[in-house]
C-alpha positions in Angstrom: 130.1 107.7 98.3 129.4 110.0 101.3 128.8 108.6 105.0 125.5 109.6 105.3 124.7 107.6 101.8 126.0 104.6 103.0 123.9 101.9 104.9 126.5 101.0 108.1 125.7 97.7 109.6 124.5 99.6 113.0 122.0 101.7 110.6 120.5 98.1 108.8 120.4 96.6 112.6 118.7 99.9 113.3 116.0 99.3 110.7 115.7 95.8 111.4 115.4 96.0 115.5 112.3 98.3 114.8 110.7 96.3 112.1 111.0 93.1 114.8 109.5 95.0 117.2 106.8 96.1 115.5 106.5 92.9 114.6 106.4 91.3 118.5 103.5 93.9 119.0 101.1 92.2 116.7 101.2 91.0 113.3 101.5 93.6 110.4 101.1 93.2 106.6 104.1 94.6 104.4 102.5 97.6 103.8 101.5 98.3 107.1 105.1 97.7 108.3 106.7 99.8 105.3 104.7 103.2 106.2 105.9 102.5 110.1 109.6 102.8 109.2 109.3 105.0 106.3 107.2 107.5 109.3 110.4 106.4 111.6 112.8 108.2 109.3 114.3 105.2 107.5 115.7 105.7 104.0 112.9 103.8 101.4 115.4 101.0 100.1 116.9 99.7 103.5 113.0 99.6 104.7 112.6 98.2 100.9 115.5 95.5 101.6 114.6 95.0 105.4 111.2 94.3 103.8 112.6 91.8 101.2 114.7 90.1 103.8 111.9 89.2 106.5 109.3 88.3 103.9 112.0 85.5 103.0 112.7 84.1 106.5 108.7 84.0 107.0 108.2 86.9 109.5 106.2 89.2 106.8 103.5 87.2 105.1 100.7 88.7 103.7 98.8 85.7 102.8 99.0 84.5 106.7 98.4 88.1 108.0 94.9 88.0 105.5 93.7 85.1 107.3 94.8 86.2 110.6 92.7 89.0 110.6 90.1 87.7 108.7 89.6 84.6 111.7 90.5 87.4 114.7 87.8 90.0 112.6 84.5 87.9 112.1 85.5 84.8 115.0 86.0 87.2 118.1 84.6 90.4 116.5 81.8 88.9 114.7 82.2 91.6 111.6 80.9 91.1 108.6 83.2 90.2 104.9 82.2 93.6 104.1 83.6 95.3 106.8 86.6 92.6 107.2 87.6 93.2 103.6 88.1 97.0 104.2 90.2 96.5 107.1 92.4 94.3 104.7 92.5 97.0 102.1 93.3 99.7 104.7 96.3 97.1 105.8 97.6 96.9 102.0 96.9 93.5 101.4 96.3 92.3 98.2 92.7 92.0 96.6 94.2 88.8 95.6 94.9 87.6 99.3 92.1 89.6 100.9 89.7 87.4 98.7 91.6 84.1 99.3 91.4 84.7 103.2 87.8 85.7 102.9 86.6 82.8 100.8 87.9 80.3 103.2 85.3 81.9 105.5 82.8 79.7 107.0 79.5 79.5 106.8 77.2 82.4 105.5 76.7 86.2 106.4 73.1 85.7 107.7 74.3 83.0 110.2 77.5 85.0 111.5 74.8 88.3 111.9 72.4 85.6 113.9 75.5 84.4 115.9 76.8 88.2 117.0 72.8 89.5 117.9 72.3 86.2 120.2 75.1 86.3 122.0 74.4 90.1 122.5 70.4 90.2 123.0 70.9 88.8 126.8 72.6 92.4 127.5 69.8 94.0 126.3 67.0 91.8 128.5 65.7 95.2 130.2 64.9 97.5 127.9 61.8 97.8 125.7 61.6 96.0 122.5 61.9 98.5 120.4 65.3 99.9 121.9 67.1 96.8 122.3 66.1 96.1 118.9 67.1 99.6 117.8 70.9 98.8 119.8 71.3 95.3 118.6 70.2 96.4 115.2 73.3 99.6 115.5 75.6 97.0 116.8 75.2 95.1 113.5 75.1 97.9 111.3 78.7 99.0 112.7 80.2 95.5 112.3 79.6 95.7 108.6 76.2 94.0 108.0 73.5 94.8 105.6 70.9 96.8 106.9 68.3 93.9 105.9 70.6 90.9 107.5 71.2 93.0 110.8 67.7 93.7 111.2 66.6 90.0 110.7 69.2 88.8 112.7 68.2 91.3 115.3 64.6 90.3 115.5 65.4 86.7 115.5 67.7 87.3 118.8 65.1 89.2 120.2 62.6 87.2 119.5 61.7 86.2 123.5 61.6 89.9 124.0 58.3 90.4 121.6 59.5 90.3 117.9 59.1 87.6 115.6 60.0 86.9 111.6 
């Protein structure tokens, strides 16, 4: 076997330094990991045993990562499943785990929409009602929501301002 086919111990601590550190930046699925060191140059099967290897010591978990994101997404963000779920698949998580995390979500779409437009309707206190409905109602839209629960939800939150059911 040639050097360059070999895996030296300084190349594996190579491969494993960058997959912590990407790793201290923010939490990554397995996927999302894998294409950062495969786009760093690493050979597929270190990055494929590197992989292996923190997936058993609990550092890469795809499960956990599913409901990190999936709290962090509609809790801080206030986006819709919709929108969360794509973020998941764009991540390479599972179906399988994306659903799990998202059907541990509480409460319903509608209530999460009302949530997001009422805590976002006092920013919009001096405009006309028809454009801070028209901005609270693109706000929604872009987090994920149906067209028909973002404009509810945006009339309930404006509701003060002139609209009503």
């Amino acid at each position: 076997m040639t050097k360059s086919k070999r895996s030296s111990p300084s190349k594996r601590r190579d491969v494993h330094e960058r997959a912590l550190g990407l790793l201290a930046v923010r939490q990554r699925s397995r996927r999302e990991l894998e294409r950062r060191l495969l786009q760093a140059g690493f050979e597929a099967q270190e990055v494929a045993d590197e992989l292996t290897r923190l997936e058993g010591v609990g550092l890469v978990d795809d499960i956990a990562f599913a409901r990190a994101v999936v709290e962090s997404r509609t809790g801080r963000r206030g986006e819709s499943r919709r929108a969360v779920a794509g973020r998941l698949a764009q991540a390479g998580v599972s179906a399988d785990a994306a659903r799990g995390a998202l059907d541990e979500l509480a409460g319903d779409e509608q209530a999460r929409a009302d949530r997001l437009a009422a805590s976002r309707a006092a920013r919009l206190a001096g405009l006309e009602p028809k454009v801070a409905l028209q901005r609270l109602y693109g706000l929604l839209g872009r987090r994920g929501y149906a067209s028909e629960v973002a404009l509810l939800a945006a009339r309930r939150a404006l509701a003060p301002e002139g609209f009503e059911d």
